[in-house]
C-alpha positions as CSV (number, residue, x, y, z in Angstrom):
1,X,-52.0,-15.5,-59.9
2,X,-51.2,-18.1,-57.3
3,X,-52.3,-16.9,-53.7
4,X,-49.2,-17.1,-51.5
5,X,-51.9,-18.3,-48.8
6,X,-51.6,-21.4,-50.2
7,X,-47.7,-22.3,-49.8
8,X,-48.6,-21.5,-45.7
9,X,-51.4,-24.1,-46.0
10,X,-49.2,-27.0,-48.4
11,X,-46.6,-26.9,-45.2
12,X,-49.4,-27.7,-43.3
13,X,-50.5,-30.5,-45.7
14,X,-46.8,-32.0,-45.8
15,X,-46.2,-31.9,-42.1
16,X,-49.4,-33.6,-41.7
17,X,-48.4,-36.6,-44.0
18,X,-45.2,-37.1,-42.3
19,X,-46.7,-36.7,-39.1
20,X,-49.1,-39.6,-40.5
21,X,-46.1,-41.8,-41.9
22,X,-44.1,-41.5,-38.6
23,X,-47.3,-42.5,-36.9
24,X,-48.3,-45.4,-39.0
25,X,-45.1,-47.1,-39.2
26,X,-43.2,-46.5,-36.0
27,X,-44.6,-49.5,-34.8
28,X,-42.9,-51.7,-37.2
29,X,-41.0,-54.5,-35.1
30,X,-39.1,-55.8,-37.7
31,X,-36.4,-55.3,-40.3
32,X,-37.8,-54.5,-43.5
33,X,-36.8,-54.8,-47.9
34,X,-38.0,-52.3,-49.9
35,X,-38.9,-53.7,-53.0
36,X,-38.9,-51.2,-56.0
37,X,-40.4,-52.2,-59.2
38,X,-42.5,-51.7,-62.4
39,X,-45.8,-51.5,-62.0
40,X,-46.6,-53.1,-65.4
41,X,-45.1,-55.9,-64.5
42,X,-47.6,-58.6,-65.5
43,X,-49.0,-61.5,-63.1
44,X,-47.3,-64.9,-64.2
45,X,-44.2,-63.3,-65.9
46,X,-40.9,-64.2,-64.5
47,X,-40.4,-60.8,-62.9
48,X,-43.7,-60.8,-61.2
49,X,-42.9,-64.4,-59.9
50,X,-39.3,-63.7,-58.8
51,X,-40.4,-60.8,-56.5
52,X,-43.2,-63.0,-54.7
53,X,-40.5,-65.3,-54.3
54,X,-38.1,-63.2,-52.8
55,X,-40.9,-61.5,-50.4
56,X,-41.6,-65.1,-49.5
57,X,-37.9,-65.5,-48.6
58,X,-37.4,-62.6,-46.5
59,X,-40.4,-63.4,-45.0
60,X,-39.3,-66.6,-43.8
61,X,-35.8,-65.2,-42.2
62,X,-38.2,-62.3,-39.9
63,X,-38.6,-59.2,-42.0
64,X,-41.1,-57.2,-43.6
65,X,-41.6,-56.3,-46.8
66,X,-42.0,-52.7,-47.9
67,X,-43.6,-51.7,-51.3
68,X,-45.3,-49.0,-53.3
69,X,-48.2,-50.5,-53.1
70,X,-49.5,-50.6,-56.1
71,X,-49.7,-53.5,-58.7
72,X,-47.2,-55.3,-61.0
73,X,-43.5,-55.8,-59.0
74,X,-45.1,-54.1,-56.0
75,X,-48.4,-56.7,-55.5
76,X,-46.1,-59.6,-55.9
77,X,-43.7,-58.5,-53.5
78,X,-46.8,-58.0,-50.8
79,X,-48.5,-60.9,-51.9
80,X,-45.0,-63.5,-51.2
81,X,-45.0,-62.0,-47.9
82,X,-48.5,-61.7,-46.4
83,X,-48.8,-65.7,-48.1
84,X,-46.1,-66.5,-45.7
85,X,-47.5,-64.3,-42.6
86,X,-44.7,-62.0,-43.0
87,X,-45.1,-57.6,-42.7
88,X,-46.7,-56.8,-45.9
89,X,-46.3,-52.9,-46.0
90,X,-47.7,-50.5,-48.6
91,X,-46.2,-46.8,-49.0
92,X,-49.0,-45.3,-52.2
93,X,-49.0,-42.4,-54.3
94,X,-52.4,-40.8,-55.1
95,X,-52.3,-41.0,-59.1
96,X,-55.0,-40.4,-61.5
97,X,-53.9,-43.6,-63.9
98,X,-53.8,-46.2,-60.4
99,X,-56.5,-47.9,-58.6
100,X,-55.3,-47.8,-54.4
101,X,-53.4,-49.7,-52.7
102,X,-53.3,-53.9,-53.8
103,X,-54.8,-56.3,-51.8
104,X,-52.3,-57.8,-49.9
105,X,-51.1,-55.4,-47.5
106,X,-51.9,-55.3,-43.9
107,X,-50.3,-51.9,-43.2
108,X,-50.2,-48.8,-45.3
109,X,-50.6,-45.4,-46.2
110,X,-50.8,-43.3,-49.0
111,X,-49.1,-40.3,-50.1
112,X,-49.6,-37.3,-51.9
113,X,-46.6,-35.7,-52.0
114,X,-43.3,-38.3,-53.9
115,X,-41.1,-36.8,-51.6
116,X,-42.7,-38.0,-48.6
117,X,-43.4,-41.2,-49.6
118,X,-39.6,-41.9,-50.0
119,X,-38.4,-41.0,-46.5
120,X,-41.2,-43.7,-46.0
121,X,-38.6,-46.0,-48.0
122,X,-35.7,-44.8,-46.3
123,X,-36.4,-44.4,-43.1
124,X,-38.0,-47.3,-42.6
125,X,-35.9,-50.3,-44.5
126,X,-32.8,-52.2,-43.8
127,X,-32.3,-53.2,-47.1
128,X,-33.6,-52.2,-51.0
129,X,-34.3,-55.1,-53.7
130,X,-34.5,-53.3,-57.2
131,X,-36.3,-55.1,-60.2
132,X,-36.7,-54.3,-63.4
133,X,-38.8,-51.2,-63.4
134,X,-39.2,-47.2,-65.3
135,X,-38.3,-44.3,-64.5
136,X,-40.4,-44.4,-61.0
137,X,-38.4,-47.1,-59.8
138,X,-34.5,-45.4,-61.2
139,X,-36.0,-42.7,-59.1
140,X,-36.1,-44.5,-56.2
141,X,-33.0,-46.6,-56.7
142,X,-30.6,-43.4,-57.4
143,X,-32.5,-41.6,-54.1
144,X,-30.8,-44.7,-52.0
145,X,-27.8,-44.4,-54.0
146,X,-27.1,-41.0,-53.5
147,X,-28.2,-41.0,-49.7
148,X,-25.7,-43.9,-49.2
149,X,-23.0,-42.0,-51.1
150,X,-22.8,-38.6,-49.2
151,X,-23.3,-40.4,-46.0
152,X,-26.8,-38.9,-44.8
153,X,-27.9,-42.7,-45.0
154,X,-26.8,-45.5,-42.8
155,X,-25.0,-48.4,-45.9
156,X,-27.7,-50.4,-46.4
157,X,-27.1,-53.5,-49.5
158,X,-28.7,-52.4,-52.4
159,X,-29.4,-55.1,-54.7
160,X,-30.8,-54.9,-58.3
161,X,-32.2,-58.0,-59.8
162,X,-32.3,-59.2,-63.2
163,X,-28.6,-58.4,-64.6
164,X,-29.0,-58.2,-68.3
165,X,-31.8,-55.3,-67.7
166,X,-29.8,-53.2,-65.6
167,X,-26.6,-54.0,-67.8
168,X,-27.0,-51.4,-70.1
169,X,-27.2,-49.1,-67.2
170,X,-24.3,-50.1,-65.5
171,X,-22.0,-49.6,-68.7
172,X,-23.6,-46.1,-69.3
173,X,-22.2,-45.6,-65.5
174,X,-19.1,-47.3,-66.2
175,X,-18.1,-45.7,-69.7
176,X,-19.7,-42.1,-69.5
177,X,-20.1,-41.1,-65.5
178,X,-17.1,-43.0,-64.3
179,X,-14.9,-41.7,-67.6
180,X,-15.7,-38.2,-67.1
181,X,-14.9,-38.5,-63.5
182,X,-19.1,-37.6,-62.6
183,X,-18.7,-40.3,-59.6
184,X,-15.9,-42.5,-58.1
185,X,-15.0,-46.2,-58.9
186,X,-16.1,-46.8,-55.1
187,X,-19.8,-45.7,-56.0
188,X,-20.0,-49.3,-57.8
189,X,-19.8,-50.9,-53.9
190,X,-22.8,-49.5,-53.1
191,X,-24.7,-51.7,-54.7
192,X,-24.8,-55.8,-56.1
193,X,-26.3,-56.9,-59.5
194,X,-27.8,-60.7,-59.0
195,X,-29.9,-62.7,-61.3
196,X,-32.7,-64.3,-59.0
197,X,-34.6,-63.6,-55.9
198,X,-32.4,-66.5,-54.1
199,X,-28.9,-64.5,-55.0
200,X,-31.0,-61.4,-53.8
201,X,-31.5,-63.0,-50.6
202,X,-28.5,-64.5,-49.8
203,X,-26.4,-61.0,-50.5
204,X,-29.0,-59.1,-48.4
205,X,-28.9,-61.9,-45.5
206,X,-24.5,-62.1,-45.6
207,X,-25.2,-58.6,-45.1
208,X,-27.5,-58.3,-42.4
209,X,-26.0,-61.4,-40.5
210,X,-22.7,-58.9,-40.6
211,X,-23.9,-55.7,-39.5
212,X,-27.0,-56.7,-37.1
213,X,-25.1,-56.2,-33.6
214,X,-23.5,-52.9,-34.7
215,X,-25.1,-49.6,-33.6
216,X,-27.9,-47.9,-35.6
217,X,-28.0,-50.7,-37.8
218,X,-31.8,-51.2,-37.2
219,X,-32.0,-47.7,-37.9
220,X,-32.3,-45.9,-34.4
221,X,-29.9,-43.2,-35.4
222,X,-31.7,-42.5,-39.2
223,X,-32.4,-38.7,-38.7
224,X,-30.3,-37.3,-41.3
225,X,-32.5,-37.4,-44.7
C-alpha cells in the first residue's frame, strides 16, 4: 500500500523543480521559439536540416531558441542557434531510453515531472515552431493550442512546419472535430501550416513586428497557466 507520506513529500519535489525553472530561466533577456519536434529525427535529413535553419534564423533577428533538449528536431534546433551565438536553451525530461541534454545548449535544466517541463515552454516563449514529431510533440502542440484557446495564454503564432505531415491531421480536425461541433471554425487561427523554416520565420517575425509594443507581449503578465 502506497504511504500517503509520500504525496506530502512529491509537493515538495514539484515545488522544488519549479522553483528551479523560475530560477534558471528568469534571466532570459530575450524573446524566445520553442521548437517541438521528433526526437528520431535523423542528422542530415531534411527535417533535421530545416530546424537548424530556422534556429539560425531566429537567431539572427535576437531571440533564443527553446528546446527539449534532447536529440533529433531538438539538437538541430540548439545547434542553428548556439552556431550563430544565439540563446540555445534546453528544457529535459529524465527518461530511461535518452542520454541528457545535447551538446549545444548553453542554458538548461532538466525535469522530472512532464508537467513542469511545459510551463517551462509556456511561460517562457514568444512564439512555438512545430515539426514533424510523435506523440510527445502533439502533446506539446495541443497544450499551446488549448492554452491559447480558453484565454489562460497570451496569442502567441503557432506555426507547424512541413504541411503534407500535418495534413492528415488538419482534415481529421476539419471533417470529425469541426463537423461534430467538438471546436469552433476560429480554433483554425490559432495556428499557420508552412512548408520551410523561411515561411516559419517570416509568419513568426509579421507577427512579432505586430504585437511587440503592446502590453504583456514579452510575457510580463503570463501568470495564468
Amino acid at each position: 500500500m502506497k504511504n500517503k507520506a509520500d504525496d506530502a513529500w512529491q509537493i515538495l519535489r514539484i515545488q522544488g523543480e519549479f522553483t528551479k525553472g523560475f530560477d534558471t530561466f528568469n534571466n532570459i533577456d530575450v524573446p524566445c521559439v520553442s521548437v517541438f519536434g521528433s526526437a528520431r529525427t535523423k542528422v542530415g535529413s531534411k527535417w533535421y536540416n530545416e530546424a537548424i535553419e530556422f534556429a539560425r534564423s531566429m537567431a539572427a533577428e535576437g531571440f533564443g531558441i527553446i528546446t527539449g533538449g534532447g536529440p533529433g528536431t531538438m539538437e538541430a534546433a540548439n545547434k542553428g542557434a548556439i552556431n550563430f551565438t544565439g540563446r540555445s536553451i534546453g528544457i529535459g525530461i529524465e527518461l530511461p531510453f535518452e542520454s541528457g541534454m545535447n551538446n549545444h545548449i548553453e542554458m538548461g535544466m532538466e525535469c522530472r515531472y512532464f508537467f513542469t517541463r511545459k510551463v517551462m515552454f509556456l511561460k517562457y516563449s514568444q512564439a512555438f515552431a512545430v515539426f514533424p514529431g510523435g506523440l510527445g510533440t502533439l502533446d506539446e502542440l495541443f497544450e499551446a493550442i488549448t492554452l491559447a484557446q480558453c484565454g489562460h495564454n497570451v496569442k502567441y503564432p503557432i506555426v507547424l512546419i512541413g504541411r503534407e505531415y500535418w495534413s492528415g491531421l488538419i482534415e481529421w480536425l476539419r471533417n470529425t472535430v469541426l463537423e461534430s461541433e467538438k471546436m469552433s471554425a476560429a480554433d483554425f487561427d490559432l495556428f499557420r501550416i508552412v512548408d520551410s523554416a523561411s515561411e516559419a520565420k517570416e509568419k513568426i517575425m509579421e507577427f512579432h513586428n505586430k504585437e511587440m509594443t503592446k502590453p504583456g507581449y514579452l510575457g510580463s503578465d503570463k501568470t495564468n497557466f
